[in-house]
C-alpha positions in Angstrom: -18.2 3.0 -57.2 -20.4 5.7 -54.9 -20.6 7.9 -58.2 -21.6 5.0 -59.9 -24.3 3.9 -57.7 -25.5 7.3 -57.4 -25.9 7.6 -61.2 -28.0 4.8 -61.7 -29.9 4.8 -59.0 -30.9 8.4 -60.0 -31.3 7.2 -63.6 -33.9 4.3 -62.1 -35.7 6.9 -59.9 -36.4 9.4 -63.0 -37.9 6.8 -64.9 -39.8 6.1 -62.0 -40.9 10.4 -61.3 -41.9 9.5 -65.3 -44.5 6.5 -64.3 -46.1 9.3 -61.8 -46.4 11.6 -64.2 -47.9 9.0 -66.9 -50.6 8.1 -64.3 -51.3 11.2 -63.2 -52.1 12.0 -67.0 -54.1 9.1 -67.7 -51.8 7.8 -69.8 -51.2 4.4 -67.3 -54.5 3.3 -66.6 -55.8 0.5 -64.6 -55.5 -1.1 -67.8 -52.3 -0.6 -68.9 -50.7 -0.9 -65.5 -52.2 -4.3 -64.9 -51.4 -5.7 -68.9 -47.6 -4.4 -68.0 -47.4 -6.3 -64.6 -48.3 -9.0 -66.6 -46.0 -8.9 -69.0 -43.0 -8.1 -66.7 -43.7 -10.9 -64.5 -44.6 -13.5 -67.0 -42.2 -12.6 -69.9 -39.5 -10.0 -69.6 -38.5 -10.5 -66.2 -38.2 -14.4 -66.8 -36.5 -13.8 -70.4 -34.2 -11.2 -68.5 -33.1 -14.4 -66.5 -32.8 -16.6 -69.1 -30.4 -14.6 -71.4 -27.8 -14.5 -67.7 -27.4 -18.3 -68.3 -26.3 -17.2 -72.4 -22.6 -17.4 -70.9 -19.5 -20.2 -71.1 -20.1 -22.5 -68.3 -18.1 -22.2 -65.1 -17.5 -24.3 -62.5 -16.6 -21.0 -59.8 -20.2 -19.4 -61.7 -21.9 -22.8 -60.8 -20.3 -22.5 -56.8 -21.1 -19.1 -56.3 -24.8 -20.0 -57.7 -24.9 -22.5 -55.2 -23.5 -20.2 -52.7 -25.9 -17.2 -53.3 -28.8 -20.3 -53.1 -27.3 -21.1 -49.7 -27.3 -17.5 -48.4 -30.4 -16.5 -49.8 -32.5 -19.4 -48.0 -30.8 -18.4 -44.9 -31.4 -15.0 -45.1 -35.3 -15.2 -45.6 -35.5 -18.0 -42.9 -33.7 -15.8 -40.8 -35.9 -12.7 -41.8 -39.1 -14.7 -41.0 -38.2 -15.2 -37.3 -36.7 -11.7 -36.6 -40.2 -10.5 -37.6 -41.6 -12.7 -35.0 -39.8 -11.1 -33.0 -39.8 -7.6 -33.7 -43.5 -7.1 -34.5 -45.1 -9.5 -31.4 -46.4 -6.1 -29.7 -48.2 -4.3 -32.6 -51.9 -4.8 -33.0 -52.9 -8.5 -34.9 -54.4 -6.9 -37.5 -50.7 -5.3 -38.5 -49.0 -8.4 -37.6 -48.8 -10.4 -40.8 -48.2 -7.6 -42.7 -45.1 -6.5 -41.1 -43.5 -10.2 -41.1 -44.5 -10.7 -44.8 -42.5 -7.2 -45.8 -39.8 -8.3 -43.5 -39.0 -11.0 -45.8 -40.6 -9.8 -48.9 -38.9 -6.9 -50.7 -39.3 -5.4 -53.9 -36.4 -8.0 -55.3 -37.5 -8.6 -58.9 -39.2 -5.4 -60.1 -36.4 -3.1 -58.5 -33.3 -5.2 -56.9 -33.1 -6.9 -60.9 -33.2 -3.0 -62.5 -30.6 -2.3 -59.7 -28.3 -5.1 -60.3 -28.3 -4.7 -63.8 -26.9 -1.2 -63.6 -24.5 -2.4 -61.1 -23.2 -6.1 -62.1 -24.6 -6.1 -65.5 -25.9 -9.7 -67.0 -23.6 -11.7 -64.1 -25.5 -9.8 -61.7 -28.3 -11.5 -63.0 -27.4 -15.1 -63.3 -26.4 -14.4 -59.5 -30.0 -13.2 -58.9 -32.0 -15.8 -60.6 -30.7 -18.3 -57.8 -31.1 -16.4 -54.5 -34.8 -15.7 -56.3 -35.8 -19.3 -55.9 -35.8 -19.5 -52.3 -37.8 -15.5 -52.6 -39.7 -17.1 -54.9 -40.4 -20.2 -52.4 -41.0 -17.8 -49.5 -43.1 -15.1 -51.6 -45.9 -17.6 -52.0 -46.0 -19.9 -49.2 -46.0 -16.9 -46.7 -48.6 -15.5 -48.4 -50.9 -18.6 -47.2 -49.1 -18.9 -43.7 -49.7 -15.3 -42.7 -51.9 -14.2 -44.4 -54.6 -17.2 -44.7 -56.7 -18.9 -41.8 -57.3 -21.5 -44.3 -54.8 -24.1 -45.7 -54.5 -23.5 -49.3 -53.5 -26.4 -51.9 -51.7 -26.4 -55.0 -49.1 -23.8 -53.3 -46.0 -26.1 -54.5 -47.3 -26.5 -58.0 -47.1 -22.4 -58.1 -44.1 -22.4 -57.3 -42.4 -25.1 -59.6 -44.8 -23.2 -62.6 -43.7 -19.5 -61.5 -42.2 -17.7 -64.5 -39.0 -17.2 -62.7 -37.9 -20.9 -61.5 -39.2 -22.1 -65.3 -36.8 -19.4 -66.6 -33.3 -21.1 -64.3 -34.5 -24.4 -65.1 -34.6 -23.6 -69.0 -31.4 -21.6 -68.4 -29.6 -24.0 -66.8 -29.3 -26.2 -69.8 -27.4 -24.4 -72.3 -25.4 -23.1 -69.4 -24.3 -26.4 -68.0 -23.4 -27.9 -71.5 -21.8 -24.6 -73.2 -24.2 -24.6 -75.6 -24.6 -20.7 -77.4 -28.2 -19.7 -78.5 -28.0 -18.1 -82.1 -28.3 -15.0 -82.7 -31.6 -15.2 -84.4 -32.9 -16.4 -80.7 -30.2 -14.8 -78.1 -30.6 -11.3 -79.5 -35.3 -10.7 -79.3 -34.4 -12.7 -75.7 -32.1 -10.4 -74.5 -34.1 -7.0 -76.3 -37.0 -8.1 -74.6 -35.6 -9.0 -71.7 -34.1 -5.6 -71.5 -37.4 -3.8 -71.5 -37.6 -5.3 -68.0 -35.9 -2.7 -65.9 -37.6 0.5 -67.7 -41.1 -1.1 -67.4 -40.6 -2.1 -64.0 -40.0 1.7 -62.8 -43.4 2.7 -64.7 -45.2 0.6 -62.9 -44.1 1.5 -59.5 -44.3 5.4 -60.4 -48.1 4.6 -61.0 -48.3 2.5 -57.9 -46.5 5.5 -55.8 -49.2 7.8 -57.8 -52.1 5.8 -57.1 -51.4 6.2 -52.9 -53.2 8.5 -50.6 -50.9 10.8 -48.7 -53.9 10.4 -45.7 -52.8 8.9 -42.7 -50.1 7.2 -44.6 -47.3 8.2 -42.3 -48.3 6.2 -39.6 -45.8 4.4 -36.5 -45.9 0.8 -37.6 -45.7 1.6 -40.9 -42.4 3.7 -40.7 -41.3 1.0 -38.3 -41.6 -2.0 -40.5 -40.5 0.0 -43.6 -37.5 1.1 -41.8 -36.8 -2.5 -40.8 -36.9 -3.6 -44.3 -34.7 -1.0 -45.9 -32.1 -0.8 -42.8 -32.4 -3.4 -39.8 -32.4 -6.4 -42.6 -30.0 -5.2 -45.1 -27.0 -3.8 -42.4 -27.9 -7.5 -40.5 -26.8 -9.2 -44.0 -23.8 -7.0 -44.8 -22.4 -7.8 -41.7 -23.2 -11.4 -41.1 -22.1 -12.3 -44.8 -18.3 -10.6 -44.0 -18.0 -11.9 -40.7 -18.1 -15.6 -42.3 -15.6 -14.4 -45.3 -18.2 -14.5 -48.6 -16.9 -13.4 -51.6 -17.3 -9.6 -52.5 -19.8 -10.5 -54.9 -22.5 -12.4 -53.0 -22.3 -9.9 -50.2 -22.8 -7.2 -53.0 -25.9 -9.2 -54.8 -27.4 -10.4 -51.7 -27.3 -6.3 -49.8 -28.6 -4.9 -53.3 -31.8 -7.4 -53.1 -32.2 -6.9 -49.2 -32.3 -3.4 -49.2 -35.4 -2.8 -51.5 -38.7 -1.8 -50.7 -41.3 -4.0 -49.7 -42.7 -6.1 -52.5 -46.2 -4.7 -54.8 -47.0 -8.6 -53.4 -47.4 -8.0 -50.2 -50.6 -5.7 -50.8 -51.9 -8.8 -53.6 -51.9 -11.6 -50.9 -53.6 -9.1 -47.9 -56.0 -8.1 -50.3 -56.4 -11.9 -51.7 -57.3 -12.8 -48.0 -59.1 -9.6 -47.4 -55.5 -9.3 -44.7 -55.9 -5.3 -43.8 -54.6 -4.9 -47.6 -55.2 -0.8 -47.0 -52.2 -1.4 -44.2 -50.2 -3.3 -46.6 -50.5 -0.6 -49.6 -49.3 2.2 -47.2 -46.3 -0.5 -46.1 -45.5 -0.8 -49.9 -45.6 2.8 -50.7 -44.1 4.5 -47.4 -41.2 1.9 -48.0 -40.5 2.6 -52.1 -40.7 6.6 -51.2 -38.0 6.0 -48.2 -36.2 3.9 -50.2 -35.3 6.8 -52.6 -32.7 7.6 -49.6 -31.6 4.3 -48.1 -30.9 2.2 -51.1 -27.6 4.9 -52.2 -27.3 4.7 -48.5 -26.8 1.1 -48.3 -25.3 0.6 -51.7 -22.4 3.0 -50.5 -21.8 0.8 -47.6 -20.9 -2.9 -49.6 
């Protein structure tokens, strides 16, 4: 298993070293990297979900789903308070941002890439339930932390977001056994495919887009280090002490132990939030995470 996760984690960080390069050459321009966010979030990544439910319905699947549901809402409510905690000391200004990250990580654009190499298209029907409460969370922080203005229509985001259409449209052949035909299963599944390649583009040209200037600084190690260590160790350990199955722990460490999510520098810079601190959170937290996710991956 450690050779394995070294193999593809190594295999998602080269095609990451590859978006660098492409930026760096001009090849992914604003353009480009902005029309492939889009079409990761809004049609891969939720087509990648919706091929997991293409499976023979299972009542221990459906538990565990509702299980990794469960855990995952406890884990980000949890994750909330701890940065409360943790971060009451450091200057306002860096306040929100380090809670947001806290709970926040990098779930679908690497922990999906990640999972897929690891638990292959199980991993992923796993996935797309603990995502619903990140999904919840993702959004509705983004107003409480980072807003001093109530925001409406926040639950209508989140009952439209790409992701909790794709379970919802999943769910149905799942529950009632019905198989797609091929002439629909197999452009889902290519096209959901292109998910975890694309994904690692787009963060090499995010990672090449950084200034190395004053990037390095305390709080921002701190809360990256929180993010990729404190909250992922917390959830190994917290998840075997009450007996979960091997395969929730597993899912719910993988998604825990990635970087702080590309979202967290949208909603500061939405709310005009310090977003400059938030980029440097994001990118100090992807580069260390090129050592802490084998790390943490060895551990489950």
């Amino acid at each position: 298993m450690n050779a394995k996760v070294i193999e593809q984690v190594t295999i998602l960080f080269m095609i990451m070293a590859v978006g660098v390069f492409a930026r760096k050459k001009g090849i992914l321009t604003d353009a480009v990297k902005k029309g492939l966010t889009e079409l990761i979030l809004n049609i891969t990544m939720p087509l990648m979900i919706f091929g997991s439910f293409n499976q023979q319905f299972s009542s221990q699947l459906l538990v565990r789903a509702g299980q990794i549901l469960l855990v995952s809402a406890a884990i980000h409510l949890l994750s909330y308070y701890l940065g409360a905690l943790l971060f009451r000391r450091f200057p306002a200004d860096q306040v929100s941002v380090l809670r947001y990250i806290t709970v926040i990580s990098n779930a679908g654009f690497m922990g999906y890439p990640v999972l897929d190499a690891l638990y292959g298209q199980q991993g992923i029907f796993y996935a797309s339930f603990y995502t619903i409460p990140f999904n919840i969370a993702m959004l509705s922080l983004g107003v409480l932390l980072f807003s001093k203005q109530k925001s409406t229509g926040v639950a209508k985001q989140i009952l439209l977001h790409p992701a909790i259409l794709a379970v919802g449209l999943g769910l149905i052949p799942f529950l009632f056994s019905l198989q797609l035909p091929a002439v629909i299963s197999r452009p889902v599944n290519l096209l959901g495919n292109m998910t975890t390649p694309l994904s690692m583009l787009v963060i090499g040209a995010m990672i090449a887009d950084t200034k190395l200037n004053g990037l390095f600084e305390r709080s921002a190690l701190y809360g990256s280090l929180i993010r990729l260590l404190v909250v992922p160790l917390l959830t190994l350990v917290s998840l075997k002490v009450f007996g979960m199955p091997d395969e929730i722990v597993g899912i719910s460490v993988v998604l825990t132990a990635m970087p702080a999510g590309a979202m967290t520098a949208i909603m500061a810079g939405k709310y005009d939030a310090n977003p400059l601190f938030a980029s440097k959170c994001v990118f100090v937290s992807t580069l260390l995470s090129l050592g802490t996710i084998p790390l943490v991956l060895m551990l489950i």
